[in-house]
N, C-alpha and C positions, 0 to 999 in steps of 0.2 A: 701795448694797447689792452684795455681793459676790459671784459666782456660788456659792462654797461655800454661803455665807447662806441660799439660795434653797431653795423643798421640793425633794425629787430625785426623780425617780421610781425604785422600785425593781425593775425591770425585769420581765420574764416573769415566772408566778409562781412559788414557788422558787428565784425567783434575789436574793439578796442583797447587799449594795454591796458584798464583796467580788468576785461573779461576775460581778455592773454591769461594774467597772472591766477586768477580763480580757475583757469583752465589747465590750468599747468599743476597749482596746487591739488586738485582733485587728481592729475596724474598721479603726482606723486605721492597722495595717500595710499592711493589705489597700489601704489606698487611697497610702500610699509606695511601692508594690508599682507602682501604677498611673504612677508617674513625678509623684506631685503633690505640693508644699508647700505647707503649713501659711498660707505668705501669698502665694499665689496669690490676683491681684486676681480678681472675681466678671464673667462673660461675660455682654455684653451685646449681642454678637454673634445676636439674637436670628432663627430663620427668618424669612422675607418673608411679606407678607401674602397672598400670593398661594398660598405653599406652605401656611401656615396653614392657609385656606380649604381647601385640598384634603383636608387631615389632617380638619379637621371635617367633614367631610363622609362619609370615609371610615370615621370613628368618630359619623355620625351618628347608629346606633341605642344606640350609646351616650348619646353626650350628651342622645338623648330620654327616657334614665330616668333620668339623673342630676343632668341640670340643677335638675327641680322638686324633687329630693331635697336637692341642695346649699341651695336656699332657703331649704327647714324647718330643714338644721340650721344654716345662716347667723342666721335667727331665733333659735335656740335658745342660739346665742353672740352676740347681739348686745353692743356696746359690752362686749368686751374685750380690744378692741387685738387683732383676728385674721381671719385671712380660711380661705376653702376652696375648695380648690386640684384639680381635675381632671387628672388625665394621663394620655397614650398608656399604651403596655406598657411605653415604652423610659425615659420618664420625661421626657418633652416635656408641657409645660404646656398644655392646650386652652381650660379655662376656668377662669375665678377670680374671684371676690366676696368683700367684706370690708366691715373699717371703713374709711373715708375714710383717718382719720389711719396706720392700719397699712397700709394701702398703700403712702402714699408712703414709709415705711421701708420697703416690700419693694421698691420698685421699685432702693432702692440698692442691692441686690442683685441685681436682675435676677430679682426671683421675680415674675415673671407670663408672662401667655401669648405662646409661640412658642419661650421659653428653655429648652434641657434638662437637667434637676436628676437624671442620672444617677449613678451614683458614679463613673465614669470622670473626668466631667464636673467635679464639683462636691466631691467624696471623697463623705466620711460626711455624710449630710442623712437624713431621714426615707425623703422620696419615693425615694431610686436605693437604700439600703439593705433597704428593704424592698419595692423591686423585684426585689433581687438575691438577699436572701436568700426570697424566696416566703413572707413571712410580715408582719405585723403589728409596725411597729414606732415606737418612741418614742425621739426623740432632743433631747437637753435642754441649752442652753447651751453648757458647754464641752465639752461629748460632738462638737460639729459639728467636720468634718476644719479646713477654712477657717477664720481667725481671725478674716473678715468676719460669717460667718454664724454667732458667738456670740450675738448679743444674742437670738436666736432659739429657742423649744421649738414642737416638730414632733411631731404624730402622724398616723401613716399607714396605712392599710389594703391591699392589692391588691387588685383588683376581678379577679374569674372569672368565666367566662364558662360557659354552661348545660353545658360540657364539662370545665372545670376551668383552661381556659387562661388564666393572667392575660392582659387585654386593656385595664389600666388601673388605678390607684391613686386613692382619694379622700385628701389630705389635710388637717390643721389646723393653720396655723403660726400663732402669736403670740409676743409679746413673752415673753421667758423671765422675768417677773417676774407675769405673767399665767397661770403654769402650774396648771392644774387637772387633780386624777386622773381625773375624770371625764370630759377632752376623747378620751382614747381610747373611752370605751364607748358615747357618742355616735357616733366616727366608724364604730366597728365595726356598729352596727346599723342607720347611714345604708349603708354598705357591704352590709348582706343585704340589706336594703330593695331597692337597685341591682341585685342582685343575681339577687332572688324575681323582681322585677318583667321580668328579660329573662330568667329561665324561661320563665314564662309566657306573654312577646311570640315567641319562640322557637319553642315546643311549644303554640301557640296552637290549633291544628289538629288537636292530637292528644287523644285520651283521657288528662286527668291526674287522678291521687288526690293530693290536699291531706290530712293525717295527722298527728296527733301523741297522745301516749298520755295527753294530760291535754284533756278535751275544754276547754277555758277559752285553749288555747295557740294554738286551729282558729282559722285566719286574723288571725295575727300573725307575726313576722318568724322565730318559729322553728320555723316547721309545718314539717314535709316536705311534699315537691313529687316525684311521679315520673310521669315521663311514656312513654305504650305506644303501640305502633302498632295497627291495625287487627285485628293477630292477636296482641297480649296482648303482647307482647315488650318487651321494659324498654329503653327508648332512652337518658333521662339521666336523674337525680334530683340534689337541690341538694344541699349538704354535710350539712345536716339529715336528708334523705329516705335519705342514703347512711346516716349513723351510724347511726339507729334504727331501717335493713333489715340493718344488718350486711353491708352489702354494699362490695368496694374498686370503684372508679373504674373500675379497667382489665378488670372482670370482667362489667361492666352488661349483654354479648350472654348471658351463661350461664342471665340471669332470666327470668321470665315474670310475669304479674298472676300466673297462678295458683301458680307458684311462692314468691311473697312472699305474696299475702296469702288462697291458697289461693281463690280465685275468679276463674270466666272473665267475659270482659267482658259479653258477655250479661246473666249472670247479676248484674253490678255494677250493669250499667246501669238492669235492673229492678228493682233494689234501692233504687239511688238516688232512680228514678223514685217509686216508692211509700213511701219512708221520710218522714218528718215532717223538718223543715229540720233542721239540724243533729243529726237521728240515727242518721245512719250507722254502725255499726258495724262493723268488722272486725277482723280477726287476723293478724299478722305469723307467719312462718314459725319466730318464738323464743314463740311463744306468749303472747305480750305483747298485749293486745288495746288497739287505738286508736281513737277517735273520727276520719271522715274525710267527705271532699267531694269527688264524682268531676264533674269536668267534661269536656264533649268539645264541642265546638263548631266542629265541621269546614264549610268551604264549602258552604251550602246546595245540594243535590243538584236539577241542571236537568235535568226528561225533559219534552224535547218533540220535537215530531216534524222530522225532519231533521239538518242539525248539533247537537250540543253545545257550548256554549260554557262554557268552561273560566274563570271568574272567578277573580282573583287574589286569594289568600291576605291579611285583614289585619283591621283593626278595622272600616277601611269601602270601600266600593267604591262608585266611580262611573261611571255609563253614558253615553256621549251616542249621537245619531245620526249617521249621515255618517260624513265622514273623523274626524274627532273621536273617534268610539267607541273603547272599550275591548275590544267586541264588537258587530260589527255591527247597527244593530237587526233588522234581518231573521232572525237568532237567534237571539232570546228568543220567550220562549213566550206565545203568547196564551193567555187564560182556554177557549177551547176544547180547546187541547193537549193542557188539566189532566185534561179529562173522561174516564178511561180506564174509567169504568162502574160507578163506585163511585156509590150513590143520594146518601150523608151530599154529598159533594165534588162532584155534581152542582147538590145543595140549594146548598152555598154558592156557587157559581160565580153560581146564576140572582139569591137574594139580589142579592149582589156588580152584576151586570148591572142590577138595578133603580134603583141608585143613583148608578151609576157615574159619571153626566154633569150632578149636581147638588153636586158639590162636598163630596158631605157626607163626614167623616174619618173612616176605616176601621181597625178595630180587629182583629188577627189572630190569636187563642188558639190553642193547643195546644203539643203537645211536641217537645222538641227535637230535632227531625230532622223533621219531616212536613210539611217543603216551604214555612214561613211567609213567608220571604221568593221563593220560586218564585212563590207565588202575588200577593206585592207588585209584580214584574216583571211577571206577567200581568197585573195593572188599571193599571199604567203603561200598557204596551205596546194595550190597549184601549179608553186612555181619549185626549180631546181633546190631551193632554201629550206623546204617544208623543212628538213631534220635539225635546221638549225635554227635558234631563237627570235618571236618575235617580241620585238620591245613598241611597247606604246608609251610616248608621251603625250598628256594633255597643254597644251603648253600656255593652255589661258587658266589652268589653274592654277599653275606652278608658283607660288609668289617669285617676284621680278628678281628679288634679291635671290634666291638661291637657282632659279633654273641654268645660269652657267656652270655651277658646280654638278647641278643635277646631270646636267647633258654631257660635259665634259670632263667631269670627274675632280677629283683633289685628292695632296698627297697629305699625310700626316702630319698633324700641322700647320694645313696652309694657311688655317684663320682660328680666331678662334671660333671656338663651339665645334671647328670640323672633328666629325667620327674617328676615333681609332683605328689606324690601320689606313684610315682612307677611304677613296668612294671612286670604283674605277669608272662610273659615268654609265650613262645611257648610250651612248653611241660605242664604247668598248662591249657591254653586253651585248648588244647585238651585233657584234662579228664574225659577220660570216653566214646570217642572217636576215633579217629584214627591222630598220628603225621605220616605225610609222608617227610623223607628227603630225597630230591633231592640232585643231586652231591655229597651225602656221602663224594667218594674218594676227595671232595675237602676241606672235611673239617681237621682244622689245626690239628697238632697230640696232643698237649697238651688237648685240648676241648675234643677226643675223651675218655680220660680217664675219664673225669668227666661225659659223657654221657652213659658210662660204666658200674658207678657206681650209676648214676640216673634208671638205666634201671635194673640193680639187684636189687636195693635195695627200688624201688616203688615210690620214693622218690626224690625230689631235694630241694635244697639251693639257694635261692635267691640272689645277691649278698648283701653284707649287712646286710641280713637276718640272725636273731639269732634260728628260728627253721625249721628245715624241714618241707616240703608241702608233704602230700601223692599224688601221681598222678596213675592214673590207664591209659596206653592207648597203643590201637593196636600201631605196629610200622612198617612200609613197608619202604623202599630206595630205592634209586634207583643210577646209575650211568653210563656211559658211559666208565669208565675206567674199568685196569685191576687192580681187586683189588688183586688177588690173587698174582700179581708179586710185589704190593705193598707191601703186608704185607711181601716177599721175601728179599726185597730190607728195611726196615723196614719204610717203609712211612705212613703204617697202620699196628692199631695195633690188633695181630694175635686175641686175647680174645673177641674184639668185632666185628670181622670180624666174629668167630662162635657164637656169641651171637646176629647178625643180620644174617643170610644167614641161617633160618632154610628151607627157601622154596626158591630157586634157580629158574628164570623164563627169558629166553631171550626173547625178543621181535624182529621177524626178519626186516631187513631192506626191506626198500620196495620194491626195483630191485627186490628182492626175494621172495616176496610175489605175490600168483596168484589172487586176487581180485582188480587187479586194476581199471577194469571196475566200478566194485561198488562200491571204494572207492569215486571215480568220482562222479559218478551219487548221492553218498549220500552228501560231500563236495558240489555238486553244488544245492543241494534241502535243504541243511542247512546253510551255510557258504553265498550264492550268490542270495537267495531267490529276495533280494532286486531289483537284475536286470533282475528279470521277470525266467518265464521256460526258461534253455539252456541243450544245447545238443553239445557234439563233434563232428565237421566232421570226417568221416574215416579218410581224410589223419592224421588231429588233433591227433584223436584217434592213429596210426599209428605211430607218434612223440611221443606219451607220454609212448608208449608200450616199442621202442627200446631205452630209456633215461636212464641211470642211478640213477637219483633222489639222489644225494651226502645228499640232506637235508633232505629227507624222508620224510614223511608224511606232515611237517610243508613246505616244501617244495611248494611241489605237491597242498597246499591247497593256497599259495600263487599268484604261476601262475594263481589256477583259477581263484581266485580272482580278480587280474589284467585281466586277459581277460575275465570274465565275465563285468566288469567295461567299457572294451572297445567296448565291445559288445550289452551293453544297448539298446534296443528297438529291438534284433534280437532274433532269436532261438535257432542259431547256432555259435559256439565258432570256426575259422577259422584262419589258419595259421599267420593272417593280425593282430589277435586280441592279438597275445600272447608277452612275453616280450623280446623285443630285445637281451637281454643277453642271456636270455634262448634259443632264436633261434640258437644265435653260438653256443652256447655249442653244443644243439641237430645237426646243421648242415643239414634241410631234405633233400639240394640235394644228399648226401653222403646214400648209402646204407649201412648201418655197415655190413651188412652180405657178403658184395661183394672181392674177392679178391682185396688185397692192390698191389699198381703200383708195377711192375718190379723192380728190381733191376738196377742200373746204371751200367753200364760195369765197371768192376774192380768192382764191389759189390758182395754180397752175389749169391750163383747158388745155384740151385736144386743139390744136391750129389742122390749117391745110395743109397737106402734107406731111404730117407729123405721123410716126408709126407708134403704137402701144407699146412700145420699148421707150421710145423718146417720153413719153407720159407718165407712164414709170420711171424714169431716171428722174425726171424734172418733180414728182412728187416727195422720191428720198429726199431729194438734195432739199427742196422748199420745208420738206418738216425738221431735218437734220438742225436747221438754220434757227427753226423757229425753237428748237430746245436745245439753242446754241454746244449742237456735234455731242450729246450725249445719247448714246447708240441705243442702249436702254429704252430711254423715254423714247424714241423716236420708232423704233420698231413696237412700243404698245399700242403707239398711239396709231400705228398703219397695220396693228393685226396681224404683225408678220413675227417670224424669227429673228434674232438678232444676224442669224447667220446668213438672212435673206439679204438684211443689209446691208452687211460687209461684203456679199458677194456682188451686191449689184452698185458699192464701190470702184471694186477692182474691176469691173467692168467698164467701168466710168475712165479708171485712171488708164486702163489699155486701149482706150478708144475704140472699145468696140459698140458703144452709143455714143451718142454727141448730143 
C-alpha cells in the first residue's frame, strides 16, 4: 500500500489538503533552513545513562503524573502497532511504552529514551514540530522531513505546566498504516489529565475553585481549575479556568476571587462548608453562573507551646525521632498543648487519654482546618509509639492511580515508571509507629478492601512482591465527611468503617469554640514570632470575636499572619493591617447583633404573635429571593454583613426560628 492510499489527516480544523500540503512545505523548509537532508541517517547517539537518570529525576514531578496517565492510554491503544512516548521541553525522550513488535521498529530509528526528536535534530517529526510550534500537532507518513521516519504517523501534544510553560510533550507514534483520527483526541485529553493533575500537586496548598458552567462537566478533564492565596488573589488557572473567566495568562495578578466570581474567601468557604455536595453555585464576572467545588487544604496548623514546627508541604508527611526527624520530636505537641480552654476540645482530649494505651483505632471528625491531624500528632507524641515514626497520609490528595503503591509499597519493577529499588510503602514506614490517614472518606472504594485486609491480617503486599511484610502500627483517620451516610449510600465500606472508628472524637469548629482569645495570643507568639511582640486592638479583637471563621483554625492563623506581616515594626494588629477579603466578609461597620432594615411596603409585617426573630428571619429569606439567593446583594440592601446573613441562615436550616 502506497502512502497516497493511506487515510490523511486533514490537519487543524479548516485546514484543507490543499493548506495540509503548504503546511507541511513550510515545515520542511523550515528544517533545510536547519542544514538537514531528506536522507539523513537517524542518531543513535543516544545521552548516557547516567545523564538520563538526572534529567528524570529533574522532571520527576513530571513523570509522577504522566506515567500512570501514559498506562491508560497505552491500554486504550493496545495492539496497534504503537507506543507513547514522554519528553523534556527540548524534545529528549524520558519515557516510552508500547507494543513489543512496534518497538523494535522504533528502536531502528532511535525512537526511544535518552534520544532527542527535536526539529533541529530529526527535521519534521511530531514531537520537535509541535514542540516548536507551541501547539498540537499530527504528522503522517510522508509529511516526516527524514526518509527514515516515513513508515511512521505521529500525534503530539505539548504538555504545560500550572504557568503555561511547556515543560514537556506526550506523544503517539505508530505504523502509518495504523493511522486513526481518533489517536490525537486521545492524546489531547491524556495531555489535560497531565496537565489538571499538576495544578492541583502544584496549588495543593492553596484555596482552589473547580468550575464549569454545565454541572455534569464538575470533575472531568474540562472543569476549570483556579487557584487564590490566602487574600483572594488569583495565582494561576488551567487553560479551561483561563477561557470561561475571560481572563489572558499574563493578566492573572489584576484578579481577585472576588473579582471573578464576586465572593470573598470567607464567605466561599462558608458556603462551600454548608452547601449539599455538589451544589455550589456561583457567578462569573460575564454573568454566566457555574456549578463549582472550592477546596483548600493547606498544612495542618501547629500551636503548641514553644517552637513551631513548620511541616513540609505534600500529600503526606512523615516524622521520626532523633537525628532522623523531619522535626524534632521535642516540637510536636502534646495532647496537653491542645488544651487552650475550650470545654468541647478539653472533653476530647480526656476521651482521647482514656484509650490512649489500649490500642483501640481513633477516629478524628470535623472540619477542614480545626487541627484533625494537630491532634493525631498529639496522641502519637502521648502514646507508648512517640520514639517510633509518624507517617501521614493525605489520601484525597494522592492521585487514585498511585495511592495503592503509595500505601502499600512496590517491588522493582512492578510497573512501569516504578523507582529503583522499590518503594516500601507507607504503612511499612510506619512500623512500629503510628500511620494517620487523612481524608479516609476520600479514599477509592477498591483500595479500602485491601487496607482491610492489611489491617486484620498485620500484614501487607507490596506490589510485585511475592511475600508478605509484617507491619505492626497504631492507626487514627481522620475526615471531614459523613461517613456513616457513606457506608449507607455504599460509598464506604461498612467492615472497615467499624474496624477504624473504635474511638469516635469530633473536633468543634471554631465559631464554637470559647478560647478564641488564646488561640490568638498563642498563633501570634508561635506562628508570627518573626514580626516582633503583637497584640489585637479591641475593636480587632471585636472583629475576630463576631466572624464566623468558615476556615477554622487554618483560617484564623492565616489572617494573622498576613496582618502580623503588615504590621511589622508595631505592637498592635489594627483594622488597617488585616486582609481585604477578610474585611468584607467581616463588614465592622455592620453590627451583626443589630436589628435588620425594615421590610419594604408590600413586604414581610410583624403578625400576632410573631417574635422579632420570626421578622427577621422572614426579611433575609424575602430579600434573598428578591435578588434571586445572591448573598452580596441581599446583605447591602438590608445593611448588614454578609456574615449576618449566613448566620441567620443556619439558624434558619437548624430550626431554631421558623
Amino acid at each position: 500500500m502506497t502512502d497516497s492510499t493511506l487515510p490523511r489527516p486533514s490537519g487543524p480544523p479548516g485546514q484543507g489538503p490543499v493548506e495540509r500540503a503548504r503546511t507541511v512545505a513550510l515545515w520542511h523548509d523550515r528544517a533545510r533552513r536547519l542544514g538537514l537532508t531528506e536522507q539523513l541517517r537517524p542518531d543513535f547517539g543516544p545521552v548516557t545513562g547516567q545523564e538520563l537518570r538526572r534529567l528524570a529525576e529533574q522532571h520527576r514531578e513530571l513523570q509522577k503524573h504522566a506515567v500512570p496517565v501514559m498506562e491508560l492510554l497505552h491500554q486504550q491503544i493496545l495492539n496497534t502497532h504503537s507506543m507513547v512516548i514522554l519528553t523534556d521541553e527540548r524534545g529528549l525522550i524520558l519515557h516510552a511504552l508500547g507494543d513489543a513488535d512496534f518497538l523494535q521498529k522504533a528502536e531502528r530509528v532511535a525512537l526511544r529514551p535518552g534520544v532527542l526528536w527535536s526539529e533541529d535534530s530529526k527535521g519534521t517529526n511530531a514531537i520537535g514540530t509541535a514542540l516548536a510550534d507551541r501547539r498540537a500537532t499530527l504528522v503522517h507518513g510522508s509529511e516526516h522531513f527524514l526518509s527514515v521516519n516515513r513508515f511512521l504517523t505521529c500525534s503530539c501534544v505539548p504538555i504545560g505546566d500550572p504557568h503555561g510553560h511547556v515543560i514537556g510533550a506526550l506523544d503517539v507514534s505508530g505504523s502509518r498504516e495504523g493511522y486513526h483520527a481518533h489517536t490525537m483526541a486521545l492524546v489531547r485529553m491524556s495531555t489535560q489529565m497531565i496537565e489538571n493533575q499538576l495544578f492541583v500537586a502544584r496549588f495543593g496548598e492553596c484555596l482552589r475553585v473547580h468550575f464549569h458552567a454545565r454541572p455534569e462537566f464538575l470533575g472531568t478533564l474540562v472543569e476549570g481549575i483556579a487557584a487564590f492565596d490566602e487574600d483572594g488573589r488569583l495565582l494561576a488557572a488551567n487553560p479551561s479556568g483561563l477561557f470561561q473567566l475571560g481572563v489572558e495568562a499574563d493578566a492573572l495578578s489584576a484578579h481577585t476571587l472576588s473579582s471573578l466570581f464576586g465572593i470573598g474567601t470567607g464567605a466561599l468557604l462558608e458556603r462551600a462548608r454548608s452547601a449539599n455536595p455538589g451544589a455550589l453555585q456561583l457567578c462569573l464576572r460575564s454573568g454566566v453562573a457555574v456549578a463549582a467545588r472550592a477546596e483548600f487544604r493547606a498544612a495542618s496548623l501547629v500551636v503548641a507551646a514553644g517552637r513551631h514546627p513548620r511541616e513540609p508541604a505534600g500529600a503526606e508527611r512523615t516524622m521520626r525521632s532523633g537525628s532522623q526527624a523531619a522535626s524534632p520530636a521535642n516540637e510536636l505537641p502534646t495532647l496537653g498543648d491542645l488544651d487552650t480552654g475550650d470545654a468541647a476540645v478539653a472533653a476530647v482530649i480526656a476521651k482521647v487519654r482514656r484509650v490512649l494505651r489500649h490500642g483501640i483505632p481513633i477516629m478524628i471528625l470535623g472540619e477542614t482546618g480545626t487541627g484533625k491531624e494537630l491532634l493525631a500528632h498529639a496522641i502519637h507524641q502521648e502514646s507508648a509509639r512517640r520514639d517510633k515514626p509518624f507517617v501521614a497520609v493525605d489520601c484525597a490528595s494522592v492521585p487514585e492511580a498511585l495511592i495503592e503503591a503509595e500505601l502499600f509499597g512496590y517491588e522493582e519493577g512492578a510497573f512501569t515508571g516504578a523507582r529503583r529499588g522499590g518503594n516500601p510503602g507507607k504503612l511499612v514506614l510506619a512500623n512500629g509507629g503510628t500511620l494517620f490517614l487523612d481524608e479516609i472518606g476520600d479514599m477509592p472504594l477498591a483500595l479500602q478492601t485491601r487496607l482491610l485486609r492489611a489491617l486484620q491480617e498485620r500484614s501487607v503486599q507490596p506490589l510485585g512482591g511475592r511475600r508478605p511484610v509484617a507491619v505492626d502500627t497504631a492507626v487514627i483517620c481522620a475526615t471531614h465527611r459523613d461517613i456513616k451516610s457513606m457506608v449507607r449510600r455504599g460509598e464506604f465500606r461498612e467492615d472497615l468503617f467499624y474496624r477504624l472508628n473504635g474511638m469516635v472524637v469530633r473536633l468543634p469548629a471554631l465559631r464554637e469554640r470559647q478560647d478564641l482569645e488564646a488561640l490568638i495570643r498563642r498563633i501570634l507568639r508561635c506562628e508570627c514570632a518573626a514580626a516582633g511582640p503583637m497584640s489585637l486592638a479591641p475593636q480587632t479583637l471585636a472583629l475576630f470575636q463576631r466572624y464566623g471563621w468558615p476556615g477554622n483554625i487554618r483560617q484564623l492563623a492565616n489572617v494573622l499572619r498576613t496582618a502580623s506581616a503588615m504590621a511589622e515594626g508595631q505592637n498592635v494588629i489594627d483594622r488597617d493591617h488585616l486582609p481585604e477579603d477578610f474585611l468584607e466578609d467581616v463588614d465592622p461597620a455592620s453590627d451583626p447583633e443589630q436589628p435588620l432594615a425594615p421590610p419594604e411596603a408590600g413586604g414581610p409585617a410583624l403578625l400576632a404573635g410573631e417574635s422579632l426573630q420570626d421578622l427577621r428571619a422572614s426579611v433575609v429569606v424575602a430579600t434573598l429571593q428578591r435578588y434571586a439567593g445572591n448573598i452580596s446583594a441581599a446583605a447591602r440592601a438590608l445593611g448588614v454583613s454578609r456574615n449576618t446573613v449566613y448566620r441567620m441562615l443556619k439558624e434558619l436550616q437548624r430550626g431554631s426560628i421558623q
